[in-house]
C-alpha positions as CSV (number, residue, x, y, z in Angstrom):
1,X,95.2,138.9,87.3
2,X,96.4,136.0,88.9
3,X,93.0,134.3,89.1
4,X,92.7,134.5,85.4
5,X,96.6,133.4,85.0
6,X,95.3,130.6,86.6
7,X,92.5,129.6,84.9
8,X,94.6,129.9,81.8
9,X,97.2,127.9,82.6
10,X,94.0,125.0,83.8
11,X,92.8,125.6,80.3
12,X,95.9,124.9,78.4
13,X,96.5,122.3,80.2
14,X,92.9,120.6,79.7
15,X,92.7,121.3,76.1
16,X,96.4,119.9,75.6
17,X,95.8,116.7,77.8
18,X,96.5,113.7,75.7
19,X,93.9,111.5,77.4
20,X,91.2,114.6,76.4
21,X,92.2,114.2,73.2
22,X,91.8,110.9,73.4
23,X,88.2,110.8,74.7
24,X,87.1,113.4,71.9
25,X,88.4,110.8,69.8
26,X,87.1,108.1,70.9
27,X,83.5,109.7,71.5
28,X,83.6,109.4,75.5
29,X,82.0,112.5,77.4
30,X,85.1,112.9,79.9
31,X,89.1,111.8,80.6
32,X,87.6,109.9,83.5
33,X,86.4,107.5,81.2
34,X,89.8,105.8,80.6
35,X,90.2,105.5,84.6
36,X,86.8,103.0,85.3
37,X,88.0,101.4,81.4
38,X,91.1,100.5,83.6
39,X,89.6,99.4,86.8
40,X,87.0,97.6,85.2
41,X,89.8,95.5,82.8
42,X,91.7,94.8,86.4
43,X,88.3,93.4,88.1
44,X,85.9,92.6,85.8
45,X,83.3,94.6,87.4
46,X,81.0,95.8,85.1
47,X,79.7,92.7,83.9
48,X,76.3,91.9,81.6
49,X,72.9,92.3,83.7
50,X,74.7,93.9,86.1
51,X,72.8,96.7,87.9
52,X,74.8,100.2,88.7
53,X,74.5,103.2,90.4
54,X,76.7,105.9,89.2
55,X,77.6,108.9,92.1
56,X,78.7,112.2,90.6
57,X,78.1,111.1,87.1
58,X,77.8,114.5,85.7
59,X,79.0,115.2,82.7
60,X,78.2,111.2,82.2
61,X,81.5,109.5,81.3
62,X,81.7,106.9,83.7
63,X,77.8,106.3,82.9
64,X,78.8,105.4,79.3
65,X,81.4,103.3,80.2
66,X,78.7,101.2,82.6
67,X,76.0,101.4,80.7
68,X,78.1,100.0,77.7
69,X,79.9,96.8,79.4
70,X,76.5,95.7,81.6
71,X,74.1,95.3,78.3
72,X,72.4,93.2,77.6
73,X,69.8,93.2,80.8
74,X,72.3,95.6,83.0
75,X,71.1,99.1,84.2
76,X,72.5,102.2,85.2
77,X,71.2,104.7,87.4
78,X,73.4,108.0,87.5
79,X,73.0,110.6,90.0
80,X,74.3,114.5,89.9
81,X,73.3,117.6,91.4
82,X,74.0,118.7,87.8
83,X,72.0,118.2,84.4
84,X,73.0,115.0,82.3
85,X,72.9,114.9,78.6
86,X,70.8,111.3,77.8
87,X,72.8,108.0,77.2
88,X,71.1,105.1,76.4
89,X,71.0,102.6,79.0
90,X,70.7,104.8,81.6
91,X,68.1,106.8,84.0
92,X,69.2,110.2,85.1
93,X,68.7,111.3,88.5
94,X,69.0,115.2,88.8
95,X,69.2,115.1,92.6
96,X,71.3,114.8,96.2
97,X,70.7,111.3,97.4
98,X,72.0,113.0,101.1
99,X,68.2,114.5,101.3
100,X,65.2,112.0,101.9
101,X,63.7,113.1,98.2
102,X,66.9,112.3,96.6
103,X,67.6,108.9,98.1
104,X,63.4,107.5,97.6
105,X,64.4,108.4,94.0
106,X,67.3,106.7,93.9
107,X,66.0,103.6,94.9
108,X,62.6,103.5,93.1
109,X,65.2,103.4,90.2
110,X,66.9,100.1,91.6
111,X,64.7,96.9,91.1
112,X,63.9,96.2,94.4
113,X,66.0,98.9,95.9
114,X,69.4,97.2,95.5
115,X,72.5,97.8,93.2
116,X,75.3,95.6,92.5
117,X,77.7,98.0,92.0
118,X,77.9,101.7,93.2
119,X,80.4,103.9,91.4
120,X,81.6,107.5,92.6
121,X,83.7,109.4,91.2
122,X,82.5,112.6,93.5
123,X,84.0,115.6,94.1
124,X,83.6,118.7,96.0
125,X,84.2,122.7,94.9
126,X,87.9,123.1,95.4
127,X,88.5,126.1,97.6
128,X,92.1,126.2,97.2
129,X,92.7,125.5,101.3
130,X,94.1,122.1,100.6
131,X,93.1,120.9,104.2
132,X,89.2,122.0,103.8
133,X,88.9,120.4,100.5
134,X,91.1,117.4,102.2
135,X,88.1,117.3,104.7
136,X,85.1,117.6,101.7
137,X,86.7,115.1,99.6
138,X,86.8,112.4,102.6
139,X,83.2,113.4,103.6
140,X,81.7,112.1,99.7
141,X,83.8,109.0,100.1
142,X,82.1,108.4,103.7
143,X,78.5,109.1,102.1
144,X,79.6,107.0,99.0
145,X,80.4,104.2,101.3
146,X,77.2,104.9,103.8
147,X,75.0,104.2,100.9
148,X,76.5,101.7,99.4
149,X,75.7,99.7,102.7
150,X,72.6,100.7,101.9
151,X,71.8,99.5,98.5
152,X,74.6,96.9,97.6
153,X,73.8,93.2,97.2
154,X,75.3,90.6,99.2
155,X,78.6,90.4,96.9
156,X,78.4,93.5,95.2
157,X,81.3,96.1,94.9
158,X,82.1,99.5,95.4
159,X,84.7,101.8,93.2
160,X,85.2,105.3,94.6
161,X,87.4,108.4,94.2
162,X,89.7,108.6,97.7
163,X,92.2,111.6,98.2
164,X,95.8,110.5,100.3
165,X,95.7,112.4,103.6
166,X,93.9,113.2,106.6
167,X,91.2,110.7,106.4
168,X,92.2,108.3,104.3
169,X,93.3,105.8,106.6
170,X,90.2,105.9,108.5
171,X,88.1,105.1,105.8
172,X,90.0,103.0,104.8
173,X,89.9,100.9,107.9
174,X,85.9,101.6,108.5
175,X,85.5,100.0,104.8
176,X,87.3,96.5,104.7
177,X,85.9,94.7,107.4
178,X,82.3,95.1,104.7
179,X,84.4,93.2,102.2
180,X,85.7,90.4,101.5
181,X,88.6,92.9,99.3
182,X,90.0,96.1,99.2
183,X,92.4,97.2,97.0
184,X,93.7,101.0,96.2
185,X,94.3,101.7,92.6
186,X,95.9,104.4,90.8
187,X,95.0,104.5,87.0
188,X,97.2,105.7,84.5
189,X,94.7,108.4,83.8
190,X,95.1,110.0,87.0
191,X,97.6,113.1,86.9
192,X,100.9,112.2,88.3
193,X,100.8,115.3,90.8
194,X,97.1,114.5,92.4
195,X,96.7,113.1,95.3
196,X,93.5,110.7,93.9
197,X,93.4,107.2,94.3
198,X,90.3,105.0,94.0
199,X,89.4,102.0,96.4
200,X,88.1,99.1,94.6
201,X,86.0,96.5,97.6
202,X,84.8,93.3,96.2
203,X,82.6,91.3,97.9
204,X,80.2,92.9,100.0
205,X,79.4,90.9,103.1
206,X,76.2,93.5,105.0
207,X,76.8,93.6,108.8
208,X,73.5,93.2,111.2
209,X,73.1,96.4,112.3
210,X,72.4,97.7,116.0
């Protein structure tokens, strides 16, 4: 009983959210669409011809919002383990760039295998043991950040969904000496009582590696 109380008190709460409404309203796929709007107005990242990838893009929200500010010329490549419904303006990936398939199909989608901006707004099953899904959450921001060493140009940025906690420091610390700026932002459409924040790093500057 309490697993349904739960899940009803979720669903009120989702179908009552004003920035849900909102995005019914204005035609966006998900809430999370109003957080990139408000990054993006901060830092002008999403700019024509721009090339993206999109990380956890499922159900496509922040897709629309790329896809939208890089035309003309720009290109969006979004990624989920899940099923995407088709935007234009972007390729969907149904995949797990983590296995060796995955990633050679991400970056045949990338003209020649580079991106100038990687997005993620991943994140894992919740189990309800706040320090195992502490430990998930951290692990898709190190993969996020792996990869975009991978496939950012010189310059490029990275925007990705960090949780406060164990963790967070040390990713913090392993990611700013790769750009030339890190800043933590909170947007408006986060909820007050979660712990997400999302690092925004500017200027991507590729160390030789050994």
């Amino acid at each position: 009983m309490a697993k349904k109380t739960g899940k009803r008190t979720w669903m009120n709460r989702h179908v009552n959210d004003p920035w849900v409404q909102r995005s019914k309203k204005d035609g966006y796929r998900s809430r999370a669409s109003y957080k990139l709007l408000e990054i993006d107005d901060r830092h002008r990242l999403l700019k024509p011809g721009r090339v993206v990838v999109d990380l956890g893009a499922a159900p496509g929200g922040w897709s629309q919002v790329a896809a939208d500010r890089v035309k003309p010329n720009g290109w969006v490549v979004a990624l989920d383990l899940l099923p995407i419904e088709p935007l234009e303006g972007v390729q969907m990936i149904q995949a797990d760039f983590e296995e060796a398939t995955g990633l050679a199909t991400l970056l045949a989608a990338l003209p020649e295998g580079r991106a100038d901006l990687v997005l993620s707004d991943l994140s894992p099953n919740i189990s309800g043991v706040r320090v195992a899904d502490q430990a998930r959450s951290m692990g898709l921001a190190e993969l996020a950040l792996e990869l975009a060493q991978e496939i950012l140009r010189p310059g490029g940025a990275l925007v990705v969904k960090v949780f406060h906690g164990a963790g967070f420091d040390a990713w913090v610390a392993a990611a700013r000496p790769l750009f030339g700026d890190l800043r933590i932002r909170k947007p408006e459409a986060s909820r007050a009582e979660s712990r997400e924040v999302y690092a925004v790093a500017e200027d991507f500057r590729p160390v030789a590696r050994t």
